[in-house]
FIPA-830063 format. One record per residue (C-alpha): residue in three letters; x, y, z. Coordinates in steps of 0.5 Angstrom, whole numbers, plus 500, padded with zeros to 3 digits. Last residue first. Example, Ala and Ser with C-alpha at 12.3 -4.5 7.8 and 13.67 -1.06 7.14 Angstrom:
2
Ser527498514;Ala525491516;
This chain:
654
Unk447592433;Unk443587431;Unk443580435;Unk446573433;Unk446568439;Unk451562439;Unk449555440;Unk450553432;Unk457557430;Unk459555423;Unk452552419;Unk448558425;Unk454563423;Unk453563416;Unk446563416;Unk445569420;Unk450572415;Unk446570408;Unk440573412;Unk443580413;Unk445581406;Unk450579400;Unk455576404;Unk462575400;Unk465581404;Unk464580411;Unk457586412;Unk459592415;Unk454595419;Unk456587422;Unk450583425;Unk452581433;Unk455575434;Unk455572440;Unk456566445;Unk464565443;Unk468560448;Unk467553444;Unk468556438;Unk473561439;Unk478555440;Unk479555433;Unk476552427;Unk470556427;Unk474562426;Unk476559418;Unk469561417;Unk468567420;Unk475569417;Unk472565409;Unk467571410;Unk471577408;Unk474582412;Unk477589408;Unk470593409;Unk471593417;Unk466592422;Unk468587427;Unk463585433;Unk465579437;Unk463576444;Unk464571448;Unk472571447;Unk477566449;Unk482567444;Unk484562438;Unk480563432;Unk481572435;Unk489572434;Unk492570427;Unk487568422;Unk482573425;Unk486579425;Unk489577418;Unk482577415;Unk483584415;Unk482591419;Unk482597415;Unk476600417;Unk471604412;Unk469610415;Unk462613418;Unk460607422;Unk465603424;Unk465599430;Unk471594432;Unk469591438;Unk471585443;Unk468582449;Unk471576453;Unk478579454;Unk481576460;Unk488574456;Unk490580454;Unk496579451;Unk493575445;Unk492582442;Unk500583441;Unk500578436;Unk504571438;Unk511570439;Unk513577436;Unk518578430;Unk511579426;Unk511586429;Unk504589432;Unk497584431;Unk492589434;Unk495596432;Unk498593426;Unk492590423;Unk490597422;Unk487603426;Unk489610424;Unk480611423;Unk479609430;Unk471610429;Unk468605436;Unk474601438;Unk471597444;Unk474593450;Unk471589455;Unk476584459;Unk481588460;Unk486586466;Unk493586461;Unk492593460;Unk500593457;Unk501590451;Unk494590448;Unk493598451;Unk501599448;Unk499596440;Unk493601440;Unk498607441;Unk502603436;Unk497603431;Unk496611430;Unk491615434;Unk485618431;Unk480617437;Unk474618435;Unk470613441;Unk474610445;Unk471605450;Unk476601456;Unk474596461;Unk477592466;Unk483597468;Unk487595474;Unk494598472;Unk491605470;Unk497610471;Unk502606466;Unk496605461;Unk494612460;Unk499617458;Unk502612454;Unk496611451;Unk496618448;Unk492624449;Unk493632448;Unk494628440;Unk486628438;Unk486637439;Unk480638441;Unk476642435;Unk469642437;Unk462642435;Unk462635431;Unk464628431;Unk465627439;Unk472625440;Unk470619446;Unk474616452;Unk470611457;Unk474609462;Unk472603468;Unk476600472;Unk479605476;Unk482603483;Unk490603481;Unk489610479;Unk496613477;Unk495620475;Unk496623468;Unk489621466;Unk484625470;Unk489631473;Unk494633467;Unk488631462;Unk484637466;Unk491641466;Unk492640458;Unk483641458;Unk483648461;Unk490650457;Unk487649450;Unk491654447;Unk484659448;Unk479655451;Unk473658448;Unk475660442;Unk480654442;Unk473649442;Unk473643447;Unk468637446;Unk473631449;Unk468627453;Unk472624459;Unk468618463;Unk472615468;Unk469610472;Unk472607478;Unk475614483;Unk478612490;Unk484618490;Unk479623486;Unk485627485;Unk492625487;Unk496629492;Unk503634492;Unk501638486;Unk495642484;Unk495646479;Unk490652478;Unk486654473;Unk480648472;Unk473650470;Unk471644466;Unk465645461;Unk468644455;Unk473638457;Unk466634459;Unk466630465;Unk463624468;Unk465621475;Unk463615479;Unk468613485;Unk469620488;Unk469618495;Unk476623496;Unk472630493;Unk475635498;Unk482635495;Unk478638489;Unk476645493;Unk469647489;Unk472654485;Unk476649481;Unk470646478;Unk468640475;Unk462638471;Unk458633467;Unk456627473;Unk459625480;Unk458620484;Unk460619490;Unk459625495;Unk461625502;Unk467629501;Unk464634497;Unk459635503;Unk464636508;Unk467642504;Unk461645501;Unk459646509;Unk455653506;Unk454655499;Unk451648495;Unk446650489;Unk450649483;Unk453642486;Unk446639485;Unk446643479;Unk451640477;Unk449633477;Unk449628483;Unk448620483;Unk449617488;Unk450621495;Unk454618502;Unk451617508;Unk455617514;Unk451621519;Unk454627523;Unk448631525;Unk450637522;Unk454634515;Unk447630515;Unk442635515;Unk447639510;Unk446634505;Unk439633504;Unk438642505;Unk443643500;Unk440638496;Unk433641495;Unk434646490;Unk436640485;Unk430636486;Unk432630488;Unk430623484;Unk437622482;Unk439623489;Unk441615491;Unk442616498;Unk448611500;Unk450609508;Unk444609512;Unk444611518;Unk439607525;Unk439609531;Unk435603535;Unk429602538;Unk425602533;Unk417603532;Unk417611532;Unk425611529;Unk430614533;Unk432620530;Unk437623524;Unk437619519;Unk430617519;Unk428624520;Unk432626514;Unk428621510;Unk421622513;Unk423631511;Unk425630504;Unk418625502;Unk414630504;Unk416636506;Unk421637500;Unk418634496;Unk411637496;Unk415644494;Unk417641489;Unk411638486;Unk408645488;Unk413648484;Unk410643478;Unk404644479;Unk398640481;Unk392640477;Unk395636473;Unk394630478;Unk400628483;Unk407624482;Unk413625487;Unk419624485;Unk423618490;Unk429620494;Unk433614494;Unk435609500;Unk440604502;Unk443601508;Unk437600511;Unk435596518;Unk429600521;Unk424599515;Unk418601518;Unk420608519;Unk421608511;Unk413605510;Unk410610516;Unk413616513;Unk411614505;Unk404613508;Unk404620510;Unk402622502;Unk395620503;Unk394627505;Unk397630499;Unk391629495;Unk392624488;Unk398620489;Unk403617485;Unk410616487;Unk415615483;Unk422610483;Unk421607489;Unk428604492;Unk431601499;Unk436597500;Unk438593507;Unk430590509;Unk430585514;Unk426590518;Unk421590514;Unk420583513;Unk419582520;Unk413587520;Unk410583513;Unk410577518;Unk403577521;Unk399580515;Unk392581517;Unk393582524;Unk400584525;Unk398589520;Unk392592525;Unk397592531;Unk402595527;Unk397600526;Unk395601519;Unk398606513;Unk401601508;Unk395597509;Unk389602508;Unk392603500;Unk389609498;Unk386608491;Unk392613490;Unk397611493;Unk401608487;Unk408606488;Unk412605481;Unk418604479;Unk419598486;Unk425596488;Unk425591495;Unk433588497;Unk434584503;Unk427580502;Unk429573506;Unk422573509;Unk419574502;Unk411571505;Unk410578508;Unk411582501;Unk408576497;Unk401578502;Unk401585501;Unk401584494;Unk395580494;Unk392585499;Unk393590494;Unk398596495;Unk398599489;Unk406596486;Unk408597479;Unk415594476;Unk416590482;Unk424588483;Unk425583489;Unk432581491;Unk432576497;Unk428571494;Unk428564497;Unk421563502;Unk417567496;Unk419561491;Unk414555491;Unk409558495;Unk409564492;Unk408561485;Unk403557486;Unk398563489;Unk402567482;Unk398561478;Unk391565476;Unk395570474;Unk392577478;Unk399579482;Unk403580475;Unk397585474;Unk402591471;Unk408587468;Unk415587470;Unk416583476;Unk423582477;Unk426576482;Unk432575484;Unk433569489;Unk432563484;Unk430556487;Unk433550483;Unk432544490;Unk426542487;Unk428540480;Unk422538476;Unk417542481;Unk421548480;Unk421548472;Unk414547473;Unk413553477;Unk419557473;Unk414555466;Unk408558470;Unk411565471;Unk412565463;Unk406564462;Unk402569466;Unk406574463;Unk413578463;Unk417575469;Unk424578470;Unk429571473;Unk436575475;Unk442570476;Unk447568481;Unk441563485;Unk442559479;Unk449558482;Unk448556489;Unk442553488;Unk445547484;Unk444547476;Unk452547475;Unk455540476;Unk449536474;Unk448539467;Unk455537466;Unk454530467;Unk447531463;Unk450533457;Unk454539454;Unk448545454;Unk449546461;Unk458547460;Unk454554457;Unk452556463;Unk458554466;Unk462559462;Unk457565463;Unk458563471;Unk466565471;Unk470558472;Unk476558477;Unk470555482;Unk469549476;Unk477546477;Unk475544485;Unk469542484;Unk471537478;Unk477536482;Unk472532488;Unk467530483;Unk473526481;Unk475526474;Unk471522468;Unk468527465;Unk475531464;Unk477524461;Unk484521463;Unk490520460;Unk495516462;Unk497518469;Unk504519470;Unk508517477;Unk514522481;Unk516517487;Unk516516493;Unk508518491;Unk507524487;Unk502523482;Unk500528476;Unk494528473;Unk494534466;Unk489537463;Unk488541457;Unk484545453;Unk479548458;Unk474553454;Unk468550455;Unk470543454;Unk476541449;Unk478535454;Unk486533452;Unk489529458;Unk495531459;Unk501525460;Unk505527453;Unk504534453;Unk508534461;Unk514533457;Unk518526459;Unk525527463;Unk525520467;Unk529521473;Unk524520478;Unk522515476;Unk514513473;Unk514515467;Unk516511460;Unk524510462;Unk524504465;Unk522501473;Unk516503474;Unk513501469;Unk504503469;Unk499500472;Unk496507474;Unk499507481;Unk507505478;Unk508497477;Unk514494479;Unk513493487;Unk507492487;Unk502497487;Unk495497491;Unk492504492;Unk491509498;Unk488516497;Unk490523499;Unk488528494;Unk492534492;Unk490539489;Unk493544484;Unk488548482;Unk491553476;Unk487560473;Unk485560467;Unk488566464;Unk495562463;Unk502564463;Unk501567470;Unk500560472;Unk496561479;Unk496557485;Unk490554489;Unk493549496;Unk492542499;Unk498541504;Unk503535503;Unk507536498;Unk514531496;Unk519532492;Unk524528496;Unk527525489;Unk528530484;Unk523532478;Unk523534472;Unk517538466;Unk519539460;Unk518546458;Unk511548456;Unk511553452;Unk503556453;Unk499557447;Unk494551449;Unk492553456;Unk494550462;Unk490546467;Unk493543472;Unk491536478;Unk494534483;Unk494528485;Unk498525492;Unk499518493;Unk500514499;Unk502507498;Unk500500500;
C-alpha cells in the first residue's frame, strides 16, 4: 500500500511548456490553489490522499515503474504527453500528476471521468456565463452546475402568465433549483391565476425583488409578507391613489392580516420607489409609515412625486420637500417611531431629487454626523451648494458633467463614478502634492472642447493632467469618446502611453473617434492585460498592426489580453482597415464570447475559418455586422452563415 498525491493542472493550449523533471524527495502534503500567469485559466493544484494496490514493479495506473516511459523520477518526459485533451468549454487540457515515492504519470483520463472532487474544484475557476453554456454539454455536465447556489446567481424577470407557470413546473422537475432574483415587470402580475402556485414554490427564497408597479392590494400584501428572505425591494411605480389601507395600518392591524410583513420590513437593506403616484397630499404620509418600518436599511432613493395635473410642477417641488425629504431626514437622524434602535443609511440614491432641495438633504447630514454617501448627483445639485460645501464634496459618490476648481478637488475623496465634458470643465489652478479623486472606478471623458472657448486648450492640458495623468489603481472603467461634430479638440492631447502605465487595474475601455496610430492600440494590448471588455468605435488609423503588431512577436499582440470576453470594432462612417489576417492569427484561438467586426477588408472565409479555432466553444454572440463580410450579399446569408459554423450562438442587431 502507497500514499498518492494528485494534482490536477490546466494549461492553456498557447502555453510553452517545457519538460516537466522532478527529483526525489519532492513531496507535497497540503491542499493549495495556485495560478500560472502564462494562462488565464487559473490552475487548481489539488491534492488528494488516497490508497491504492501496487506491487513492486508497477506504478499506480498499472504503469512501468522500472524503465523510462513514466513513473521514476528520473525519467525526462514532457507534461503533453500525459495530459488528457478534453475540449469542453474552453478547458484545452488536463494533465493528472501523481506523487508517490516517486513522481507516477497517468495515462489519459477524460474530463468527465474525474472525480467529482476535482471536478468541483476545477468548476470554482470558472465564470457563470461558462458554466452556463457547460448545461448544453450533456446531462453530466448538466448535474454539476444547476444547483441552487449557482441559479441563484441570475435574475428571473416574469412578463406574462405563461412565463410564470413555465418556473412552477420547472421548480417542480428540479426542487431544489429556487431563483433568488425575482422582476415582475408586467402590471397585473398578482392577478394570474398561477401566482398562489408561484408564491408558495418561490417566496421563501427571494432575496432580491423588482416590482414594476405596486398598489398595495391584498395579494401584493400577502407576497411581500411570505418573502421572508427580502433583503433588496425596487418598486417603478408605487401607487396610492386607491388609498391602500395596508401601508398606512397600525402595527396592531398589520400583525392582524399579515403577521409576517413587519418582520420582512426589518430585513430590508435596500430600498428603492422610482415614482410615487398619488391624487391628494394627504395620502402621501403613507410613504412615513412605509420607511420607518424598514429599520435596517443601508440604501435608500428619493422617490418623484407624481400628482393629478391640476398639480403644478412647483407644488410638485414643494410636496418633495416636505413629503418624502422631511421622512428621510427623519429617519437618518431620529429613532424611528417603531425601532429601538438608530439607524444610518449609508448611500442615498438622489437621482430623483430636485436639485434645490439638496442642500437642505445634504446639509442635515453634515450637522448630525450620518455617514451617508450620495449617488448619482448632477451639477445643479452642486450648483445649489453654499454652506458645508466641503464636508458635503467628501460624501458625494457620483458625479456627472462638471468640475469646477471653485469646488476644493482635495474634498472629492468618495468620488468613484465620474462623467465629465472638457467644454465644461473649469479648472486653473495646478495641484500637485496629492491625487485627484483617489477612489474613482468609472471615468467618462467626452472631448468637446472648442480653441475660441478654451484659448490653447489650457483648460483641457490641465484637466487631461488631472484625470488621466495620475496612477489609479481603482479604475476599472474608462469611456473615451472624440464626438463627430462641434469642437475642434486636438486628437494628440492623449495618448495610450499616457494612460496605460496609470490604470494598471483596467477592465473595460471604450474609445470612440480616436484617430491614434496603431502603436497606441499596440501599448493598450501590451500593457492592459486585465481588459475584458474592449470596444474601438470609429478609430480611423487602426489596421491589423495595432491589434497584431510585429510578425518577430511569438503571438499577435492582441493575444496578451487573456480576460477579454468581448470585442468590438464598430465603423459607421469610415470603411475600417482590418482584415481576414486578425481573425487568422488572433480571434480563431481567444476566448471571447463576444465578437463584432466592422470592416470593409473582411471576407467570409474569416467567419468560416473561425470555426475551426478554440473561439467555437467559447463565443456566445455574433451581432450582425454594419459592414457585411464581403461575400454575404444580406443579413439572412450572414444569419445562415453563423447558425451552419457556429449553432449554439445568439445573433443579434447591432
Amino acid at each position: 500500500m502507497v500514499k498518492i498525491q494528485y494534482r490536477l493542472v490546466v494549461f492553456s493550449k498557447m502555453e510553452n511548456l517545457e519538460d516537466n523533471n522532478c527529483s526525489d524527495g519532492e513531496h507535497k502534503n497540503e491542499i493549495e490553489v495556485e495560478e500560472i500567469a502564462e494562462t488565464d485559466v487559473a490552475i487548481a493544484s489539488l491534492k488528494q490522499e488516497c490508497t491504492c494496490d501496487t506491487d513492486n514493479e508497477t506504478g499506480a495506473f498499472g504503469r512501468d515503474s522500472t524503465n523510462g516511459d513514466g513513473g521514476d523520477c528520473g525519467v525526462d518526459g514532457d507534461v503533453e504527453d500525459i495530459g488528457a485533451c478534453a475540449d469542453l468549454c474552453g478547458i484545452e487540457k488536463i494533465a493528472l500528476q501523481c506523487n508517490a515515492e516517486s513522481l507516477v504519470y497517468s495515462p489519459a483520463v477524460h474530463f468527465l471521468e474525474l472525480p467529482d472532487l476535482v471536478v468541483e474544484e476545477i468548476l470554482k475557476h470558472v465564470d457563470k456565463d461558462t458554466k452556463l453554456s457547460l448545461r448544453l454539454t450533456c446531462h453530466a455536465t448538466k448535474k454539476w452546475v444547476e444547483t441552487q447556489t449557482f441559479m441563484s446567481l441570475f435574475h428571473v424577470s416574469i412578463n406574462a402568465d405563461e412565463e410564470m407557470i413555465s418556473l412552477v413546473q420547472f421548480a417542480k422537475l428540479f426542487p431544489t433549483t429556487k431563483w433568488k432574483k425575482i422582476a415582475f415587470l408586467e402590471k397585473l402580475f398578482a392577478s394570474h391565476q398561477s401566482f398562489p402556485s408561484f408564491v408558495s414554490t418561490f417566496s421563501s427564497h427571494i432575496t432580491h425583488l423588482h416590482i414594476h408597479y405596486f398598489n398595495g392590494g391584498l395579494a401584493q400584501i400577502l407576497f411581500l409578507s411570505s418573502c421572508e428572505t427580502l433583503v433588496h425591494l425596487q418598486i417603478d411605480e408605487m401607487d396610492i391613489r386607491d388609498n391602500p389601507s395596508l401601508l398606512v395600518a397600525s402595527d396592531k392591524t398589520l400583525k392582524a392580516k399579515c403577521p409576517k410583513l413587519l418582520e420582512v420590513f426589518t430585513t430590508l437593506k435596500t430600498l428603492v420607489i422610482g415614482t410615487i403616484f398619488f391624487n391628494n397630499v394627504k395620502q402621501l404620509p403613507f410613504y412615513q409609515t412605509f420607511l420607518q418600518r424598514c429599520r435596517k436599511l443601508e440604501k435608500v432613493n428619493v422617490p418623484r412625486p407624481q400628482g393629478p395635473n391640476t398639480i403644478s410642477w412647483e407644488a410638485v417641488k414643494t410636496i418633495q420637500l416636505k413629503s418624502i425629504i422631511g421622512p428621510i431626514s427623519e429617519y437618518l437622524h431620529k429613532k424611528p417611531v417603531t425601532s429601538p434602535i438608530k439607524t444610518d443609511i449609508k448611500l442615498l440614491d438622489v437621482e430623483g431629487l430636485f436639485s434645490r432641495h439638496f442642500p437642505t438633504v445634504a446639509e442635515s447630514c453634515v450637522r448630525t454626523g450620518a455617514v451617508t454617501l450620495f449617488e448619482n448627483v448632477n451639477e445643479k445639485h452642486v450648483k445649489y451648494l453654499f454652506t458645508h460645501e466641503g464636508d458635503i464634496l467628501q460624501r458625494i459618490a457620483s458625479l456627472k458633467e462638471k468640475i469646477d476648481d471653485r469646488r476644493p478637488i482635495e474634498k472629492w475623496v468618495n468620488l468613484q463614478d465620474l462623467y465629465v465634458r472638457s467644454s465644461r470643465c473649469d479648472i486653473r489652478n495646478e495641484y500637485p502634492g496629492y491625487i485627484a479623486y483617489p477612489k474613482l472606478k468609472n471615468l467618462t471623458l467626452l472631448m468637446d472642447s472648442r480653441e475660441r472657448d478654451d484659448p490653447n486648450f489650457l483648460m483641457l492640458q490641465r484637466l487631461v493632467k488631472l484625470l488621466i495623468m495620475s496612477e489609479r489603481v481603482n479604475l476599472e472603467k474608462f469611456y473615451l469618446q472624440w464626438p463627430a461634430f462641434s469642437h475642434n479638440t486636438p486628437q494628440d492631447y492623449i495618448r495610450a502611453q499616457d494612460f496605460c502605465g496609470n490604470f494598471c487595474n483596467l477592465t473595460k475601455l471604450h474609445v470612440s473617434g480616436w484617430t491614434a496610430p496603431d502603436d497606441d492600440f499596440l501599448l493598450i494590448c501590451s500593457v492592459l492585460i486585465k481588459l475584458k471588455h474592449l470596444i474601438l468605435e470609429e478609430c480611423l488609423n487602426l489596421t491589423d498592426y495595432g491589434l497584431l503588431g510585429s510578425s518577430e512577436l511569438l503571438y499577435p499582440a492582441i493575444m496578451n489580453l487573456r480576460h477579454l470576453v468581448r470585442l468590438e470594432v464598430r465603423n459607421r462612417n469610415n470603411p475600417g482597415f482590418l482584415t481576414d489576417q486578425c481573425f487568422e492569427l488572433a480571434f480563431v484561438n481567444m476566448r471571447l464570447k463576444f465578437l463584432l467586426i466592422e470592416s470593409f477588408h473582411v471576407t467570409k472565409n474569416a467567419y468560416e475559418n473561425m470555426a475551426e479555432g478554440e473561439i467555437r466553444y467559447t463565443i456566445q454572440k455574433l451581432p450582425i455586422p454594419h459592414i457585411l463580410p464581403r461575400g454575404v450579399a444580406d443579413q439572412d446569408e450572414f444569419k445562415a452563415l453563423v447558425e451552419m459554423h457556429f449553432p449554439n450562438v445568439i445573433i443579434t442587431s447591432t
